[in-house]
C-alpha angles and dihedrals in degrees: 000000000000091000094062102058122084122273097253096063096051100085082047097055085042088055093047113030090082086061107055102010090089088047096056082039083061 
């Protein structure tokens, strides 16, 4: 899913990725 966004959101989804990403795990 990331490699379809465009570049510039892709520092954005790595910053906050750790923060949600176990969340959406869960």
């Amino acid at each position: 899913a990331i490699k379809d966004m465009p570049g510039c959101l892709r520092p954005l989804v790595s910053r906050v990725l750790p923060s949600i990403g176990p969340i959406l795990q869960n």
